[in-house]
Every structure is written in structure tokens, then in C-alpha cells.
N, C-alpha and C positions, 0 to 999 in steps of 0.2 A: 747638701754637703758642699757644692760649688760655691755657695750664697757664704758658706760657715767659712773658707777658705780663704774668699776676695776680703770679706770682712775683716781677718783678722793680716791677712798683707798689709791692707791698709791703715792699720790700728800698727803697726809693726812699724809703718815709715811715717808716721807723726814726726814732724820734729820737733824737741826736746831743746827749748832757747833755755841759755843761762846768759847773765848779761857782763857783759864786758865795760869796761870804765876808764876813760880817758884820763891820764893826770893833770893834761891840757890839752890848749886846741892850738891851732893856728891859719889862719885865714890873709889871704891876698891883700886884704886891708880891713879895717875897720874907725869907725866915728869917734875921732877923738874934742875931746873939750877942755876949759878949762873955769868949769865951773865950780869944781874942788880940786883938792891934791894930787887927785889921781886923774890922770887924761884918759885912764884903761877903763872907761863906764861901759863900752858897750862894748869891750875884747871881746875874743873868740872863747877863752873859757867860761864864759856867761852860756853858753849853749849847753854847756856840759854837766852845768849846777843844780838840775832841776827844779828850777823856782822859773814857775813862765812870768815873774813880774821883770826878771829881768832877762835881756835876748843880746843876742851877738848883732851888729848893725854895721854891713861895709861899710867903709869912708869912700866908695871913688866917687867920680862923676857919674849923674847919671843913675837908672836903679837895677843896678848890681847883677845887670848880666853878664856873662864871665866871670865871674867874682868866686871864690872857692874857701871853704871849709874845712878843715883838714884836720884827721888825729891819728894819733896811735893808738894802738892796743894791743895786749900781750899778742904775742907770739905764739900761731899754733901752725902744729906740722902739717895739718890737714883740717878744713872743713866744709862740712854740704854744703849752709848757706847761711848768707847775713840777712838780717831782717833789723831795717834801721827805723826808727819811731821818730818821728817828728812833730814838734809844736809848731807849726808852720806861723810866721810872722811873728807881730810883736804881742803877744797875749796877755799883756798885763788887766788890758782892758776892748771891750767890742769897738769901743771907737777909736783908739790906737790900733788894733787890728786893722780897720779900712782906712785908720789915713795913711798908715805909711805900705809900702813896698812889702811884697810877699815873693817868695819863689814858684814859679807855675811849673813850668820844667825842670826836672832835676838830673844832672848825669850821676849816678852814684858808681864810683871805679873802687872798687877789692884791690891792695897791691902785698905782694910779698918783696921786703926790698924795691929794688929798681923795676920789679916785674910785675903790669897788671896780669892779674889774673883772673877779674872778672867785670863784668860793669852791669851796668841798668839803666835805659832811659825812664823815669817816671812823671807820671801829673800829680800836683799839688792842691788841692782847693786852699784857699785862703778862710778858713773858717776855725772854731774853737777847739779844741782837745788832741788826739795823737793821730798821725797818718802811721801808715805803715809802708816801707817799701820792702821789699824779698829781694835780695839777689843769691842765684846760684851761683856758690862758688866751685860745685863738684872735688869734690876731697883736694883743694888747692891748698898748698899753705898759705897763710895771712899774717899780716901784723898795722897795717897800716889802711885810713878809709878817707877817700875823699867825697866831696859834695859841691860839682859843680853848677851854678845855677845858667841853666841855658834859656828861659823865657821868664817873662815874671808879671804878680797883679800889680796893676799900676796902684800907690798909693793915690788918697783923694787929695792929703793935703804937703805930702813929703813924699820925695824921691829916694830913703833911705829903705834900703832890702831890709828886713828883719831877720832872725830865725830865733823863738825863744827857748826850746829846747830840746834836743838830739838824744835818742838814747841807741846802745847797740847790745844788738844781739845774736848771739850764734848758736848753732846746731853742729857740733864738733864731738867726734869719739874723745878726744882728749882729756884728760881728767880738768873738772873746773878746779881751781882756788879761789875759792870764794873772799877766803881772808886777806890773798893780793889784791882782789879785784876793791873790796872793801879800803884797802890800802891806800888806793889810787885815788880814790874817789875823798877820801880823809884830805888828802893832799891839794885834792884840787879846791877843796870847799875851804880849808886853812887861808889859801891865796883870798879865796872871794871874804871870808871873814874880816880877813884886815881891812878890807875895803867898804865894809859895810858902814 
């Protein structure tokens, strides 16, 4: 009976992600060119697009420790926890992945407004498909998620950080909108369209 109990607490606090969608990003810097019309090849809303052929890529000096990430996302009064998925580097390809620059460390800070309300130090590998980080946010509210890179893989042949694509996701009582979050994401892939 004790066995039938733990099991079903446990089945009870699963958390239950729906995903949240950026309508853009915005980052400390990124690598601009001018090898077409557009200088925004490797902006911060490339992380957000779901396509790993293309990625977000700081511009500073140097590879891209300090360097931060940053988006919004709806507004909720209260949630357990974020859980952010990461293409960590450039994943277009395995040998663009080791030449350039990956993130190893990552701070990942929760803010509601001016307030953080949660953070997470995590490790990165530099390898192919999605990481996952968790942060507890304990029924905070949210609207807002940074990514700061505090250590990183050295590329073999570029000193550019990569990230090719972010996704978020939350464990909130709040009722989801599936059809805003769908919203946002319409919006944000519109911008990348023109650009294609």
C-alpha cells in the first residue's frame, strides 16, 4: 500500500512542459558582415528559429565569455520550473561544430521584470542534438530568460561562440495559449523569411 502511494506522489509531480516562443532574441553582440544586404546573418533571433543550420554567433573579441543571450516570453504569475533545450554550437555541420566556439558554462537567470527570481549554473558538451538545463523557479513569476556564457570549447579553427538553437519550456498551473505562443513564433520566423 506504501509502494502504491510513493508511486502515485510521484506520478502526481511530473512536470507537465508546454513551450513558450520567443518573438525575438537579443544578445550583447553578435557577428555582423557584409556579404549580402543583410549584416543580421548570425543575430540573436537565429536561435530562436529552429533550424540548427543557422545559429546566433557573438561579435566580441575573443570567444564569447561574458557574452549573453536574452528573450522574452509571455508573462506568467507563477511557475515551478524552466527547462531550456539547447543546440549547443554551430550544428549546421560536425566540422563547423569543432571549429568554432561553444558554450561550456552556462548561467541561466529566470527574471520577472527587474527581479531575478531564479538562476542555474550549468555544463554544456559541445556535441550534436538538444541539452537540457532545469531551473527551479518555485511558483515565481516570469517573463523574461537569460544565458550567460561563463566558460566555453575553444573552437579548432574560429574564435566565434555559436548557439544554434534555444527552445523554452515551462511547468506552470497557468492556462497555456497555445495559439499566442504559435503567434510569436509566426512572427519571429516572418523576420528570418525575408532574410532567406
Amino acid at each position: 500500500m506504501l509502494l502504491i502511494f510513493y508511486a502515485q506522489l510521484s506520478m502526481a509531480e511530473a512536470p507537465s512542459w508546454n513551450q513558450l516562443h520567443a518573438d525575438q532574441g537579443q544578445a550583447t553582440s553578435f557577428l555582423q558582415g557584409n556579404w549580402n544586404k543583410y549584416t543580421e546573418n548570425y543575430h540573436p533571433n537565429y536561435a530562436f528559429d529552429g533550424n540548427p543550420e543557422t545559429a546566433w554567433v557573438e561579435g566580441a573579441d575573443g570567444d564569447g565569455v561574458g557574452q549573453t543571450l536574452s528573450w522574452d516570453v509571455s508573462s506568467l504569475s507563477t511557475a515551478n520550473s524552466v527547462k531550456i533545450r539547447v543546440r549547443n554550437g554551430y550544428q549546421k555541420s560536425a566540422g563547423l561544430l569543432t571549429a568554432n566556439a561553444a558554450p561550456e558554462q552556462v548561467r541561466v537567470s529566470v527574471w520577472s521584470g527587474r527581479d531575478k527570481v531564479a538562476e542555474h549554473l550549468a555544463t554544456l558538451d559541445r556535441k550534436l542534438g538538444w541539452q537540457d538545463v532545469v531551473v527551479d523557479v518555485r511558483g515565481q513569476p516570469m517573463n523574461h530568460i537569460e544565458l550567460e556564457v561563463v566558460s566555453a570549447h575553444t573552437g579548432t579553427k574560429y574564435r566565434d561562440l555559436c548557439i544554434s538553437d534555444v527552445e523554452t519550456w515551462v511547468d506552470s498551473t497557468v492556462t497555456y495559449d497555445a495559439d499566442f505562443e504559435a503567434s510569436k513564433l509566426s512572427t519571429l520566423l516572418a523576420w528570418v523569411g525575408e532574410r532567406v
